[in-house]
C-alpha positions as CSV (number, residue, x, y, z in Angstrom):
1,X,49.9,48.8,-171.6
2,X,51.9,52.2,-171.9
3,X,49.6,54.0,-169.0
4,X,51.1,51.6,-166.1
5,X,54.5,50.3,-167.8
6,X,55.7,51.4,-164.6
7,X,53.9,48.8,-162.2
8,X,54.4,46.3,-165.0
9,X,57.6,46.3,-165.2
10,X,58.3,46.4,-161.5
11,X,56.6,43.1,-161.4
12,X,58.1,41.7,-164.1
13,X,61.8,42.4,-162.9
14,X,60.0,40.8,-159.0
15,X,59.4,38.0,-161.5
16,X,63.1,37.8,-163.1
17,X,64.8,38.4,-159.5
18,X,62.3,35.3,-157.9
19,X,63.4,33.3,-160.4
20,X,67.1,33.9,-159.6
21,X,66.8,33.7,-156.4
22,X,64.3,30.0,-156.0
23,X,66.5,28.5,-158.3
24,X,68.9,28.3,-155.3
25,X,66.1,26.6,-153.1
26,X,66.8,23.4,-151.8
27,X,65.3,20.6,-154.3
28,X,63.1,19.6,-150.9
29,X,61.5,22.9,-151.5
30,X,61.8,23.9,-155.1
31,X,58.3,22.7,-156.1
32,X,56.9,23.8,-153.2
33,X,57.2,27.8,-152.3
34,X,58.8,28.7,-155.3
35,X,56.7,27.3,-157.5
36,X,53.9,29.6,-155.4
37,X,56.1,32.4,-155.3
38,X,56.4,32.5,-159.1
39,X,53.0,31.8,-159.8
40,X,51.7,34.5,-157.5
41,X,54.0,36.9,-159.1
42,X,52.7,35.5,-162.9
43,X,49.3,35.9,-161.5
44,X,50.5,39.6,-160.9
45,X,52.0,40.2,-164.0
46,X,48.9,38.6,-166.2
47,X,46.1,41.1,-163.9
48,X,48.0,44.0,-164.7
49,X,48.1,43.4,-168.3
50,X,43.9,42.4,-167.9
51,X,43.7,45.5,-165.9
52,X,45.4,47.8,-168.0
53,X,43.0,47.2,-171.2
54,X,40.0,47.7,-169.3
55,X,37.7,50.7,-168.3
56,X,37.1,49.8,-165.0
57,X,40.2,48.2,-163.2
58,X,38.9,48.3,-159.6
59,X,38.4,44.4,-159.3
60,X,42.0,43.0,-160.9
61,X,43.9,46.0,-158.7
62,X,42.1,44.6,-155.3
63,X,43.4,41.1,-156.9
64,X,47.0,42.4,-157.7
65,X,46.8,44.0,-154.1
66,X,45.9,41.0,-152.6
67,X,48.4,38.8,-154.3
68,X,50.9,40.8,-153.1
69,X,50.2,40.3,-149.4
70,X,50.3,36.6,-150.4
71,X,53.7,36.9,-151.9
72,X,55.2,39.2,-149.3
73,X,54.2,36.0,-146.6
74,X,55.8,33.8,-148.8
75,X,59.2,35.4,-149.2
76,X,58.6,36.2,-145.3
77,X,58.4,32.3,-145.1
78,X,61.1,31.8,-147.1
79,X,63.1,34.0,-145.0
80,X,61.5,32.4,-141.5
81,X,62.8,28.3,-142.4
82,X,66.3,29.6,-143.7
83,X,65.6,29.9,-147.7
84,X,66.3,33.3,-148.0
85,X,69.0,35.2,-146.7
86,X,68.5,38.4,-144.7
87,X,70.3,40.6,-147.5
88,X,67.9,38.6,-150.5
89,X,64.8,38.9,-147.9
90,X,65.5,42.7,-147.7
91,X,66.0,43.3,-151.3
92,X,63.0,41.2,-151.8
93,X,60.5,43.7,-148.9
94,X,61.9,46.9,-150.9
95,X,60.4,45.2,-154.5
96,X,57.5,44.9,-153.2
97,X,56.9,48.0,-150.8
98,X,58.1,49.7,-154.1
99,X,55.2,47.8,-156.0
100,X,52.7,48.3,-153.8
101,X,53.1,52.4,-153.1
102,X,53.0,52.2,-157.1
103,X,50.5,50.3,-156.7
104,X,48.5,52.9,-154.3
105,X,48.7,55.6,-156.2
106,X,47.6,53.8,-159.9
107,X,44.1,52.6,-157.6
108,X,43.9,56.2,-156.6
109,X,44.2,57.3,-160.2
110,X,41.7,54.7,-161.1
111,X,38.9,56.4,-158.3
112,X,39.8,60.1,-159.7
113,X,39.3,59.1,-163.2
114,X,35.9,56.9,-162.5
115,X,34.2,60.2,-159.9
């Protein structure tokens, strides 16, 4: 897991902010986006690690990538019916721009080392 501890833990401090921040969530809505918003980000987290021990990491990073869209709607959701402040929504879109361009450039390290 050393090669991409950087992405990892990016995602696993997402997680650890998330979970600050839904524990705040009204109970109406507690099990319903949070519990997707900390599952996506889980989901993340478990494909790195997957990824990371594996030759050929093309078809978990697609999956990390897409999960990301997912969870950047949902905390834009969030935001959008009052959950999230603008502040936490903002601190929230830098995470994950920061993930994703970290992202980027370990998929374009993944297509140099497979040509």
């Amino acid at each position: 897991m050393t090669d991409h501890l950087i992405i990892f833990q990016k995602l696993y401090d997402l997680y650890l902010y998330t979970n600050m921040v839904v524990s705040k969530f009204p109970k109406s809505q507690r099990f319903l986006i949070s519990n997707k918003l900390l599952e996506s980000n889980l989901e993340m987290l478990r494909l790195t690690i997957v990824a990371n021990s594996k030759n050929d990491r093309k078809e978990e990073q697609k999956q990390i990538s897409t999960l990301l869209d997912v969870f950047r709607i949902q905390v834009r959701l969030s935001k959008d019916i009052n959950m999230l402040s603008v502040k936490r929504y903002t601190h929230f879109m830098e995470l994950i721009n920061e993930i994703g361009r970290l992202l980027t450039a370990w998929q374009s390290s993944t297509k140099v080392q497979a040509a």
